[in-house]
Rosetta silent file (secondary structure, phi, psi, omega in degrees, C-alpha in Angstrom):
SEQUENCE: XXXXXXXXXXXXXXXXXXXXXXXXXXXXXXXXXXXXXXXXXXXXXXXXXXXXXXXXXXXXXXXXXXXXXXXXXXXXXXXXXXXXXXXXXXXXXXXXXXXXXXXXXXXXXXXXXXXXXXXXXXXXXXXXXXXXXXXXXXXXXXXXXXXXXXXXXXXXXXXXXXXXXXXXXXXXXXXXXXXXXXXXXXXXXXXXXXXXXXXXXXXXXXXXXXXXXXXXXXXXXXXXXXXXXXXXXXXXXXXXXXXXXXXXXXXXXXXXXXXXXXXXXXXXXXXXXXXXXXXXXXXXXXXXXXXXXXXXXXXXXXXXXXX
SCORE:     score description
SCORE:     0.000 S_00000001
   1 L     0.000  140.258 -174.056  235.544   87.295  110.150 S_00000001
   2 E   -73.958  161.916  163.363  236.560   88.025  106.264 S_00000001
   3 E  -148.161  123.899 -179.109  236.543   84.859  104.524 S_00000001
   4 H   -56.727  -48.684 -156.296  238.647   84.567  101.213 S_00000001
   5 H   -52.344  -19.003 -161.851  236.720   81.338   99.963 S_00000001
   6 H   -58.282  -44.098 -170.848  234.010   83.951   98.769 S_00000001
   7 H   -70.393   23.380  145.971  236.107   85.080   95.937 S_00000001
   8 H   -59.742  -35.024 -169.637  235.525   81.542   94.315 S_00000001
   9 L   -65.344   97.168 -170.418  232.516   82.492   93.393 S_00000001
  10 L   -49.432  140.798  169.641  232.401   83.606   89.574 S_00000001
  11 L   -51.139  148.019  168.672  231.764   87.157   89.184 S_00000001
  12 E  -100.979  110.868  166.431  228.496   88.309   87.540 S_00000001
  13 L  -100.814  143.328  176.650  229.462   91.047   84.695 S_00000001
  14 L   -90.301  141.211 -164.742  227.882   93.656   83.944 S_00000001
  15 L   -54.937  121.637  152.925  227.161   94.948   80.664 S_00000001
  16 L   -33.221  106.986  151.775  229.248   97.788   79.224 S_00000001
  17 L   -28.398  136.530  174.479  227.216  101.406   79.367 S_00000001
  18 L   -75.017  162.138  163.457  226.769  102.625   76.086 S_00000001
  19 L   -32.721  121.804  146.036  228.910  105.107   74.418 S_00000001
  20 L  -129.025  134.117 -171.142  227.916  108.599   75.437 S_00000001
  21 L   -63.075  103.776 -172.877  228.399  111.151   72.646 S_00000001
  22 L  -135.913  130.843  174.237  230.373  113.851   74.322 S_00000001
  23 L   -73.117    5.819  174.712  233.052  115.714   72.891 S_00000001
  24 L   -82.227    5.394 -162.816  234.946  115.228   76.279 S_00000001
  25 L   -96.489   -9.327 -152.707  235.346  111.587   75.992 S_00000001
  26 L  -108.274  -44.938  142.604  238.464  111.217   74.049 S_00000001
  27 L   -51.616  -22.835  174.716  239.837  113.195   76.926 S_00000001
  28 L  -124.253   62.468 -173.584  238.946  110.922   79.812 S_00000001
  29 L   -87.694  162.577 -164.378  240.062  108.411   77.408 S_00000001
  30 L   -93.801  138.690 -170.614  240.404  104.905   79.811 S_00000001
  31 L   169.652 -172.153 -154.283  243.994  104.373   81.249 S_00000001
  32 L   -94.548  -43.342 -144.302  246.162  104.471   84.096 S_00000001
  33 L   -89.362  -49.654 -179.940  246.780  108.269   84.342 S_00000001
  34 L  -155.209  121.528  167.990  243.240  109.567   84.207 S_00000001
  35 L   -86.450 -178.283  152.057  239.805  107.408   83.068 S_00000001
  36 L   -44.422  151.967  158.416  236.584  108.393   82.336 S_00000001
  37 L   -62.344  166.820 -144.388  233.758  109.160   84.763 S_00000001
  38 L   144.160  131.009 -177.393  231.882  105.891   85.431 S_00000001
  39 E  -135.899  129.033  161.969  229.487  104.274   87.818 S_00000001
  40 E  -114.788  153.126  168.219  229.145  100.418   88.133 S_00000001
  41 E  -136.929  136.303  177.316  227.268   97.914   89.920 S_00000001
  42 E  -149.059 -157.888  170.918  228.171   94.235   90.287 S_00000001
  43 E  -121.840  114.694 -148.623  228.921   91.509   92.744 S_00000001
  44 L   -41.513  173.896  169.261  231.456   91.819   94.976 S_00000001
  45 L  -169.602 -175.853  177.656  234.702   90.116   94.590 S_00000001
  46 L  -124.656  142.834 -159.075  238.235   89.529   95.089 S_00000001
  47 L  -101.581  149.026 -159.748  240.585   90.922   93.346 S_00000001
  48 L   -58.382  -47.234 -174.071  243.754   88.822   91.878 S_00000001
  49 L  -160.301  158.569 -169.879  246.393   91.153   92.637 S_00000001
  50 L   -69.489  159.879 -167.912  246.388   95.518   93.630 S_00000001
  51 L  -165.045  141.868  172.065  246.024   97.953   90.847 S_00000001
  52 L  -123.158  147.926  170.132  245.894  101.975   90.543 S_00000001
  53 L  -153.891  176.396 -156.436  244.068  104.273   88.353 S_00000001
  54 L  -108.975   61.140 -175.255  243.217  107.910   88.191 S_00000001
  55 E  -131.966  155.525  144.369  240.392  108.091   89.759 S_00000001
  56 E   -91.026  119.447  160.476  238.531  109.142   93.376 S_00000001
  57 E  -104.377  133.015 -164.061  237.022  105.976   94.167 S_00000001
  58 E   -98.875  164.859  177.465  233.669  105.507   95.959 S_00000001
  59 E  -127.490   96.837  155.576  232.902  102.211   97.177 S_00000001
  60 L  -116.798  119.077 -157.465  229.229  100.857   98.477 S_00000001
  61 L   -71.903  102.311  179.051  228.381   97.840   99.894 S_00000001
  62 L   -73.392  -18.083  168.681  224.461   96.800  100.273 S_00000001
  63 L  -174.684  161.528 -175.588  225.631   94.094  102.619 S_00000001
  64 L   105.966 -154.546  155.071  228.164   91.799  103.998 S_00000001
  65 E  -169.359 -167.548 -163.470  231.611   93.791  104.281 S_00000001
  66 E  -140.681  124.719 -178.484  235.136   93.693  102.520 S_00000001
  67 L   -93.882   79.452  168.807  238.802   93.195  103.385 S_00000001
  68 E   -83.491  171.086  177.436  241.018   95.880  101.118 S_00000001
  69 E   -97.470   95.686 -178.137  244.692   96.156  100.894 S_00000001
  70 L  -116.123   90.479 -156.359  245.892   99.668  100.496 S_00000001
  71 L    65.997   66.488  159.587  249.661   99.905   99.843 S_00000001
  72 L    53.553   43.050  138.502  250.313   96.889  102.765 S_00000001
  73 L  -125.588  118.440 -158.874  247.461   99.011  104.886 S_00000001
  74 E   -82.890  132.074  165.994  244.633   96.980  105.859 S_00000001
  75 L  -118.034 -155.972 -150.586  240.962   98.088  106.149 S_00000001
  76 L  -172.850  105.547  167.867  237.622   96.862  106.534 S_00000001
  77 E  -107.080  131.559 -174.978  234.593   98.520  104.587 S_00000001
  78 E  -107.986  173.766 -163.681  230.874   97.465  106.025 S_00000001
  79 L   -75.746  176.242  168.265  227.654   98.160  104.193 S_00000001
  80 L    57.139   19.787  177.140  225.419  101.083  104.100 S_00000001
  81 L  -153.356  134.933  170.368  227.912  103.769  104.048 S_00000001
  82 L   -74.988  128.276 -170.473  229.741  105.515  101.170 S_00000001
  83 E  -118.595  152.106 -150.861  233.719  105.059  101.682 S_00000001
  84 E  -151.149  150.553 -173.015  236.007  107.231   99.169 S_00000001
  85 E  -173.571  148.761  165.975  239.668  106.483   98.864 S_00000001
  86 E   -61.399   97.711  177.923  242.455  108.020   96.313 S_00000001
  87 L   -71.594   11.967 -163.115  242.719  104.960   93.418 S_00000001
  88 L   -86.610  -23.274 -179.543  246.116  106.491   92.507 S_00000001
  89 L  -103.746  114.964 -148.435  247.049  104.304   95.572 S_00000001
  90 L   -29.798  176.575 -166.683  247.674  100.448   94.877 S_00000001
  91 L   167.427  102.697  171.733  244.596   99.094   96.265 S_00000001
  92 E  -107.701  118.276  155.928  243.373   95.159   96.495 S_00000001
  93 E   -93.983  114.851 -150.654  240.276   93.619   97.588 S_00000001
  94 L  -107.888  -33.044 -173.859  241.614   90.545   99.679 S_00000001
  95 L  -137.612 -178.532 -175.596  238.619   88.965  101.590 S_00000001
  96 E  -158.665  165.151 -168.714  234.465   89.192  101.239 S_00000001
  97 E  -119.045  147.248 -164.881  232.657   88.150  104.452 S_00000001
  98 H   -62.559  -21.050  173.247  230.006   85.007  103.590 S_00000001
  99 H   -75.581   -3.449  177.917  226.803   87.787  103.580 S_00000001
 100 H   -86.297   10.265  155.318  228.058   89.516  100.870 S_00000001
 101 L   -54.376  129.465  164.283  226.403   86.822   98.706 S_00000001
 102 L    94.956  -30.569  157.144  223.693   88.240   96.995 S_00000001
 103 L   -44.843 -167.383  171.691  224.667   91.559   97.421 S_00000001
 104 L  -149.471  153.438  168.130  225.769   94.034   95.003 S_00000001
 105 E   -99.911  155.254  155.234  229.055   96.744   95.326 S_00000001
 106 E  -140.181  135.272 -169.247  228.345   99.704   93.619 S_00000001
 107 E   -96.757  122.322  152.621  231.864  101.850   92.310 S_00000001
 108 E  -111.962  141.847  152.362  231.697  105.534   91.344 S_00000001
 109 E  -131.086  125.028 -172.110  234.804  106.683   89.591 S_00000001
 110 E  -103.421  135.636 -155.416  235.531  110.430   89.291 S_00000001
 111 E   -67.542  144.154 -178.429  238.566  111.445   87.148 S_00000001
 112 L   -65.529  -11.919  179.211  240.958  112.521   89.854 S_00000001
 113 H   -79.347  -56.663 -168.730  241.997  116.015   87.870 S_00000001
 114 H   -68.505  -16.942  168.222  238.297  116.746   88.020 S_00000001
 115 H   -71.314  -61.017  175.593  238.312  116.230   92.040 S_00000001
 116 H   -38.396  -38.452  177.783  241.041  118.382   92.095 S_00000001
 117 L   -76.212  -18.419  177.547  239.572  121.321   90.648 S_00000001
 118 L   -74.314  110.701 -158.487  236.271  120.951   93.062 S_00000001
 119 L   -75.643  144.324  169.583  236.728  124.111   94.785 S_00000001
 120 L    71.303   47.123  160.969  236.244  124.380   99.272 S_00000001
 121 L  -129.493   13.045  149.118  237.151  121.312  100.123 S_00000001
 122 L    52.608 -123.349 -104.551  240.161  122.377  102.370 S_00000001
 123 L  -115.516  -28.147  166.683  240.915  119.530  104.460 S_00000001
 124 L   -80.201  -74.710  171.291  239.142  116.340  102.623 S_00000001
 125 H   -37.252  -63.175  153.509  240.900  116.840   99.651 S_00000001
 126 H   -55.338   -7.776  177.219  244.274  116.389  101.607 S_00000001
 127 H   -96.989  -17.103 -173.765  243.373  113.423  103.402 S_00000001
 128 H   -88.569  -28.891 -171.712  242.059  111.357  100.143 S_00000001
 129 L   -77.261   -0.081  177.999  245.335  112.621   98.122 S_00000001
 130 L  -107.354   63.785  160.413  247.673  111.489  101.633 S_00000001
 131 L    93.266  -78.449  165.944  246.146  108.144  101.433 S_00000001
 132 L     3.645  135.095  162.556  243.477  108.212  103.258 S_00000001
 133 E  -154.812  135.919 -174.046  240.012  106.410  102.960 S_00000001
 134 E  -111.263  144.388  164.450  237.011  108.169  104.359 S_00000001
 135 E  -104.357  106.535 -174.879  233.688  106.912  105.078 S_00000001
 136 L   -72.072  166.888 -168.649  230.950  109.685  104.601 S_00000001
 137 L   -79.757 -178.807 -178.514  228.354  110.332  106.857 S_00000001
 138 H   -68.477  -49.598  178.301  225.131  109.166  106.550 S_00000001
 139 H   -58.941    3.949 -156.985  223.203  112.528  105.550 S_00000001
 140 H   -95.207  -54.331 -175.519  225.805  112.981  103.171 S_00000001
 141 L  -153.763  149.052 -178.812  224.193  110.361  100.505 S_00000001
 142 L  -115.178 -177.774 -179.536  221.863  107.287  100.654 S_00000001
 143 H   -58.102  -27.062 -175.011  221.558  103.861   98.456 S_00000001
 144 H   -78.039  -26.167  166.306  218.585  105.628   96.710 S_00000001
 145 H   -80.042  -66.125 -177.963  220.226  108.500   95.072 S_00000001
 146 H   -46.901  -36.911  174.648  223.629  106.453   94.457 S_00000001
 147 H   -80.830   -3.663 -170.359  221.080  104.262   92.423 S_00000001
 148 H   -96.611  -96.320  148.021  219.402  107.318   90.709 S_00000001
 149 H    22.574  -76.205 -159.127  223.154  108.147   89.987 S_00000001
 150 H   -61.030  -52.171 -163.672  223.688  104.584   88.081 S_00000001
 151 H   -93.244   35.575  135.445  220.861  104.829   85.691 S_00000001
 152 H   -67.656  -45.776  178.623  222.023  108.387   84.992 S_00000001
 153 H   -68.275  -46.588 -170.417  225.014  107.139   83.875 S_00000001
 154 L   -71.166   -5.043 -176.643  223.821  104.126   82.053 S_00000001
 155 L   -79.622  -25.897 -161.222  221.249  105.990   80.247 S_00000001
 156 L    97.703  -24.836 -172.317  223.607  107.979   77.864 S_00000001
 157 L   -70.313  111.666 -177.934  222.249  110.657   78.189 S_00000001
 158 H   -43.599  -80.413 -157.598  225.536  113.913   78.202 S_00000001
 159 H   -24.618  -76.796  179.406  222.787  115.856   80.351 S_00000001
 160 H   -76.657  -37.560  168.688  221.991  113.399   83.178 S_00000001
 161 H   -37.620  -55.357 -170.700  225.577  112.330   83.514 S_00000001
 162 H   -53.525  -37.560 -168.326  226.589  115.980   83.801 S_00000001
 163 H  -102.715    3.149  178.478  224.022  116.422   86.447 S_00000001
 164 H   -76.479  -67.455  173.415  224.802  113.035   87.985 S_00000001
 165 L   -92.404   33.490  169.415  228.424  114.694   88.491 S_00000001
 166 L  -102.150  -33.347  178.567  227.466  118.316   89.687 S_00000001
 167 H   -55.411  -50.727 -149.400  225.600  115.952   92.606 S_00000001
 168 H   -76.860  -48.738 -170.727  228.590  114.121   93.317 S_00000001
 169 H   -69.156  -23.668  160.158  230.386  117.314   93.793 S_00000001
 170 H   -48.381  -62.722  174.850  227.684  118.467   96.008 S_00000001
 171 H   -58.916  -37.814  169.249  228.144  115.788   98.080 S_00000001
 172 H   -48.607  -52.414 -149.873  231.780  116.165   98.585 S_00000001
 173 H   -78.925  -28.378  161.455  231.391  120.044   99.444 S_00000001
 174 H   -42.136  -68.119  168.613  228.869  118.521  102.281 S_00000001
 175 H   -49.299  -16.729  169.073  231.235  116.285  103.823 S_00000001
 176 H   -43.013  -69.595 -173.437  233.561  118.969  103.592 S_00000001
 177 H   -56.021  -67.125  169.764  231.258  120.917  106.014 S_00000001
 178 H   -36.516  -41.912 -174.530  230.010  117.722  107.758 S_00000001
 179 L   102.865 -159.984  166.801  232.834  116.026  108.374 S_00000001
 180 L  -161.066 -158.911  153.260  233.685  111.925  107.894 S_00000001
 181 E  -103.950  142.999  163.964  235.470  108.748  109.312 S_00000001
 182 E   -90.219  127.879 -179.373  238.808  108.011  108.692 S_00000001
 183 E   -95.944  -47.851 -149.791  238.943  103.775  107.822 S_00000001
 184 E  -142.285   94.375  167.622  242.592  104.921  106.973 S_00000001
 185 L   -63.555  140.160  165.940  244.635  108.154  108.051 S_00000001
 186 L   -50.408  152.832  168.367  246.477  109.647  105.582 S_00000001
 187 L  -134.256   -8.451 -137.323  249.525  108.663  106.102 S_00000001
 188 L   -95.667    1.373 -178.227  251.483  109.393  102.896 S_00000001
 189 L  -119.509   39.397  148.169  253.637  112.893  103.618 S_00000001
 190 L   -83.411  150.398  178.506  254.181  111.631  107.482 S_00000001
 191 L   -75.729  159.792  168.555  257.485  110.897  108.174 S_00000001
 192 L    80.776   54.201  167.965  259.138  107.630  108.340 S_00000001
 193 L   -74.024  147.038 -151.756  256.436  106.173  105.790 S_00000001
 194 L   -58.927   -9.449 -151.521  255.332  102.810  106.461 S_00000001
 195 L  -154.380  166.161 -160.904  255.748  101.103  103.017 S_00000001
 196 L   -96.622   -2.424  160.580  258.241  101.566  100.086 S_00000001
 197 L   -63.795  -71.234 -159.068  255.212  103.039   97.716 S_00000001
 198 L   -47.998  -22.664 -164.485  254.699  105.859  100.387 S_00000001
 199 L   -84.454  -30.179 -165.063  258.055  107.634   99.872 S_00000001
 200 H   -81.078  -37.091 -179.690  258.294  108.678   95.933 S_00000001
 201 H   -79.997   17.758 -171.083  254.181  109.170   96.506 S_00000001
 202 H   -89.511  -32.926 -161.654  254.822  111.427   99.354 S_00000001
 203 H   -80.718  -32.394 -175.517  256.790  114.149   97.042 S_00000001
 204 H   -51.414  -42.773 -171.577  254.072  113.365   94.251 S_00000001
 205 H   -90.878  -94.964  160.682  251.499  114.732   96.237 S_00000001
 206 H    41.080  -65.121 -162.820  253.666  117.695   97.548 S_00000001
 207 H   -72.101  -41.102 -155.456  254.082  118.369   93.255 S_00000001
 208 H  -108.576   -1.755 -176.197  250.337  118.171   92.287 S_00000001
 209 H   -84.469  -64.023 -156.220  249.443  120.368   95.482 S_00000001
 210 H   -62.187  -46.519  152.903  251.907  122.685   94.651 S_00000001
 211 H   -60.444  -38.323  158.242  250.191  122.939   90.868 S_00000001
 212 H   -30.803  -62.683 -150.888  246.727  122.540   92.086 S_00000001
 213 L   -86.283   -4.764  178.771  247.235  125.804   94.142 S_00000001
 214 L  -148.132   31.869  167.219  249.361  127.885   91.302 S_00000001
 215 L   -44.999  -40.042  122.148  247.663  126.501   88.224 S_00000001
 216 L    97.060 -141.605 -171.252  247.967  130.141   87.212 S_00000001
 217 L  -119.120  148.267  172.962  251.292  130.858   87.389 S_00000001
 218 L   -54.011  140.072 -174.836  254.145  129.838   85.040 S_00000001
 219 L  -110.674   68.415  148.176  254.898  126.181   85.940 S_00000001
 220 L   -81.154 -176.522 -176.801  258.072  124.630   84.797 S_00000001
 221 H   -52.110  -46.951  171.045  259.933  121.406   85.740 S_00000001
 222 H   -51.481  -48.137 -166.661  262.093  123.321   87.450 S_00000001
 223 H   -91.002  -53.492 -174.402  260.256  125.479   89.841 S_00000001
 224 H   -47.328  -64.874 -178.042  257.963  122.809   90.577 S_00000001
 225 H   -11.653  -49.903 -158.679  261.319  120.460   91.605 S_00000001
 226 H   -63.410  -15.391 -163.639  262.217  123.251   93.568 S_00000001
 227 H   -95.668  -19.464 -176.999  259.162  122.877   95.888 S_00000001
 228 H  -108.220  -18.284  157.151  260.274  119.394   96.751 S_00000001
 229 L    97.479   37.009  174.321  263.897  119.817   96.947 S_00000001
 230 L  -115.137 -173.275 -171.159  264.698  117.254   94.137 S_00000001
 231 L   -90.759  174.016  175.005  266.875  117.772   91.017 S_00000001
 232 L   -81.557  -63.787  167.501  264.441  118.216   88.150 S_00000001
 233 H   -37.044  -66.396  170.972  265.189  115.306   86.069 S_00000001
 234 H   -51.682  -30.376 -171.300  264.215  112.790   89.415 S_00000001
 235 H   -96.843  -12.983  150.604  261.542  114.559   90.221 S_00000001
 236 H   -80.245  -34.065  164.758  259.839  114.621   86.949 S_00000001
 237 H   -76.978  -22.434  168.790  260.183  111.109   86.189 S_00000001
 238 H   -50.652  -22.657 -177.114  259.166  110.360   89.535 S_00000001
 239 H   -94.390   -5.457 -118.756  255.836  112.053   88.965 S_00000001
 240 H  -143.280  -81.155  170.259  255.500  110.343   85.920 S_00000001
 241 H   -21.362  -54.530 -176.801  256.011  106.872   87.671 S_00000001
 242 H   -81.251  -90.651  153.985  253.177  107.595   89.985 S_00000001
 243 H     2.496  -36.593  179.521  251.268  109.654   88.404 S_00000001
 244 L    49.414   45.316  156.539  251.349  107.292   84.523 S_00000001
 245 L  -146.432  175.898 -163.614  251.156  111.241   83.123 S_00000001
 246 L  -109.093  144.969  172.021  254.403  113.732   82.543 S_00000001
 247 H   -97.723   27.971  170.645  253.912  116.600   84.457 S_00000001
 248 H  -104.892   -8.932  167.872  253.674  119.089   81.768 S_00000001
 249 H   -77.452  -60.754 -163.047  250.654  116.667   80.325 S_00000001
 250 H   -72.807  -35.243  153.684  249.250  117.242   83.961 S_00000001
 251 H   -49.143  -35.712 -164.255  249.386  120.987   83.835 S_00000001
 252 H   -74.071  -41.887 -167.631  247.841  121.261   80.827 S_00000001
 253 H   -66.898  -59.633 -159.175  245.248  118.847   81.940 S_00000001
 254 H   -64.048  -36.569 -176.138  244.324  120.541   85.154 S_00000001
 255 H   -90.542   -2.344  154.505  244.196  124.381   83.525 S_00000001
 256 H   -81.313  -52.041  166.429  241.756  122.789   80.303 S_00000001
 257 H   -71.779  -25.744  174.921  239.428  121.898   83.422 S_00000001
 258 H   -81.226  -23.648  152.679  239.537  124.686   84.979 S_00000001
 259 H   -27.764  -57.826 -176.473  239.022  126.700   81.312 S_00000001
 260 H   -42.573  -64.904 -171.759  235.966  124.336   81.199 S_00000001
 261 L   -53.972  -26.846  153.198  235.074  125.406   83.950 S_00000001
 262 H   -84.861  -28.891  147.250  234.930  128.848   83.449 S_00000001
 263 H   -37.966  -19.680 -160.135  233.574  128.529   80.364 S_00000001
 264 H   -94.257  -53.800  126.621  230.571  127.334   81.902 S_00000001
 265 H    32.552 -113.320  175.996  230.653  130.134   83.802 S_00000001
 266 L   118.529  -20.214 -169.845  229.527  132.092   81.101 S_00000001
 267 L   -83.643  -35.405  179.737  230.700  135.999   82.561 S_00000001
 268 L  -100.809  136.902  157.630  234.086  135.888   81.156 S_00000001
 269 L   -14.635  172.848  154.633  235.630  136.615   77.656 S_00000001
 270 L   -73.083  -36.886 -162.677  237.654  133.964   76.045 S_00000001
 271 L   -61.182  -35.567 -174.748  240.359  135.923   76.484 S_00000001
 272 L  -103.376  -39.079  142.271  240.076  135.963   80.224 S_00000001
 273 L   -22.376  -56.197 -160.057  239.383  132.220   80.063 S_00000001
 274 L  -111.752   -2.724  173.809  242.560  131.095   79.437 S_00000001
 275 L   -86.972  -37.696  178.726  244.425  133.704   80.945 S_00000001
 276 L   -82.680   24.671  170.204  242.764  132.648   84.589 S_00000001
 277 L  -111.485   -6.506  160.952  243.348  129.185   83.457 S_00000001
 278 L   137.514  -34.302 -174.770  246.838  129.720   83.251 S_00000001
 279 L   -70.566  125.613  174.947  247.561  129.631   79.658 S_00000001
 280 L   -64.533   14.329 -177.752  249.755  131.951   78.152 S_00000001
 281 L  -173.874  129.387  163.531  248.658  133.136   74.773 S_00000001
 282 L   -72.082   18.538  164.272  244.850  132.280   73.473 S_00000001
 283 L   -94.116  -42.508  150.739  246.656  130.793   70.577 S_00000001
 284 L   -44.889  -64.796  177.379  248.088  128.191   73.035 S_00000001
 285 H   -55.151  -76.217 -144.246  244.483  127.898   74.903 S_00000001
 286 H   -60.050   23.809 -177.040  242.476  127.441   71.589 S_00000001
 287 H  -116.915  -37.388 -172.296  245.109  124.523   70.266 S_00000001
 288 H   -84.497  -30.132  169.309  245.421  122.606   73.317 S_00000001
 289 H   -45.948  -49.255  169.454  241.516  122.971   73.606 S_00000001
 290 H   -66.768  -47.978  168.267  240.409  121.945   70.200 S_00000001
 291 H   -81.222    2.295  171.887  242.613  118.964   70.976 S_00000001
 292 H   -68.093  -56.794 -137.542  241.303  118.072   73.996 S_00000001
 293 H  -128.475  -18.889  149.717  237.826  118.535   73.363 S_00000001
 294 L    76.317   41.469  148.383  237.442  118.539   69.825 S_00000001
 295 L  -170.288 -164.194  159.360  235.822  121.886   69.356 S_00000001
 296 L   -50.132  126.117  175.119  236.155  125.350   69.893 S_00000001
 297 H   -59.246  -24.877 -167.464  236.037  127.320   73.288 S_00000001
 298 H   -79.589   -8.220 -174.744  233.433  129.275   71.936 S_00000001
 299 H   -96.558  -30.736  145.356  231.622  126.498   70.169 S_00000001
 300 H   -30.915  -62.654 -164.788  231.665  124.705   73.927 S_00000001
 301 H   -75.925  -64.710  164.480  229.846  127.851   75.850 S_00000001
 302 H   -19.236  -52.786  152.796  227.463  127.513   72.483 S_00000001
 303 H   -55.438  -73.081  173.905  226.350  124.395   72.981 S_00000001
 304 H   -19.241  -87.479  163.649  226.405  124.837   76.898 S_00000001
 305 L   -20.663  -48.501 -150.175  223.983  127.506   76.552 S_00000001
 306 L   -94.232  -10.865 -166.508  221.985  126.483   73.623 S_00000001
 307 L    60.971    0.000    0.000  221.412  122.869   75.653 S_00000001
């Protein structure tokens, strides 16, 4: 049985990670629409009232279990298994079970633009952005890595973070393969959704699927509307509502990661950079880039390379 009294129990905080000097960071600036990557460990709690942010969030328990809320659907996460959930979707921790004293939770959060772009994961990828929260299998990752993981992050170090989150992406394309549990079916583009959150986030997801998959291709307000069958004005502030980004902000964002991404690459011009990232003139890419990222593409691959 959960028992609420737990969350009396003052929290233990943990120390801020230092700064790490990246010229990405100003980009994953912290905020509703899309934070930074980040991995914490503390002691559980309960949280005052539900909250979203722009992240995929994992959640692991060394013992005890947890009662969340997620948009008025209740779940139940137990220890020893990594659970994954969309944070775009309101989301309260309501009870703590009396063994999770002396445990520790530990939170990864990976900016949700940067999930998106993590290529083959077909079927996973629609169930965390419908809602969903999955519990990975066991082979997929243990407490011992996920803690290898922590002091990657906390070290500072650009390097092992970077290689902290090539793992994480690893793991994902496993479960992909593997499978998972569903704690939660998606539920959010079935009909007749359960809760008054579910309906404006059903067409939300519809909208970033629809960009995801024609990132590209020219994008306006319009033609996206058109995929959901809403006037343009409602349906762009509606993504905007959910979403705390505009969705010409969200294009932009999603084709500068995949530009990253090909950058990294290393095989293609610039030129062909930003044309398979979507952008229409490399006068466009290097302007939105430089403000993103606060250098050059070519000064980016430079570094990359040069370590």
């Amino acid at each position: 049985m959960i028992n609420e009294t737990v969350g009396s129990i003052p929290p233990v905080r943990e120390k801020a990670p230092r700064p790490t000097p990246r010229p990405d960071r100003s980009f994953y600036s912290s905020g509703k629409a899309f934070g930074r990557f980040g991995i914490r460990s503390f002691a559980p709690q309960i949280m005052r009232q539900p909250h979203s942010h722009g992240h995929i969030e994992f959640n692991w328990l060394t013992q005890g279990s947890m009662q969340y809320m997620f948009d008025g659907g209740p779940v139940i996460l137990g220890a020893g298994r990594l659970v994954a959930f969309w944070a775009g979707i309101p989301h309260q921790t309501i009870g703590l079970s009396p063994d999770t004293i002396g445990g520790r939770q530990l939170n990864i959060y990976l900016p949700m633009d940067a999930f998106l772009e993590m290529p083959q994961l077909g079927r996973l990828t629609e169930t965390l952005m419908g809602g969903g929260v999955i519990q990975l299998n066991p082979d997929c990752v243990g407490l011992e890595t996920l803690e290898r993981w922590h002091q990657d992050y906390r070290s500072g170090n650009a390097m092992r973070t970077d290689i902290a989150r090539a793992e994480i992406g690893t793991m994902f394309r496993r479960a992909a393969i593997t499978g998972w549990d569903e704690l939660l079916p998606a539920w959010v583009e079935d009909t007749g959704t359960r809760t008054r959150t579910g309906s404006p986030v059903r067409y939300v997801v519809r909208m970033v699927r629809h960009i995801v998959e024609n990132i590209t291709d020219p994008l306006s307000a319009d033609s996206i509307a058109k995929v959901v069958g809403l006037h343009p004005n409602y349906a762009t502030n509606l993504f905007t509502k959910v979403m705390h980004i505009s969705v010409q902000k969200f294009v932009t964002r999603m084709r500068l990661i995949r530009a990253r991404s090909l950058l990294f690459d290393g095989s293609l011009s610039i030129a062909n950079v930003a044309f398979q990232s979507g952008f229409v003139s490399q006068t466009q890419f290097y302007e939105h880039f430089r403000a993103a990222y606060g250098m050059t593409p070519s000064q980016m691959r430079k570094d990359t390379i040069e370590g």
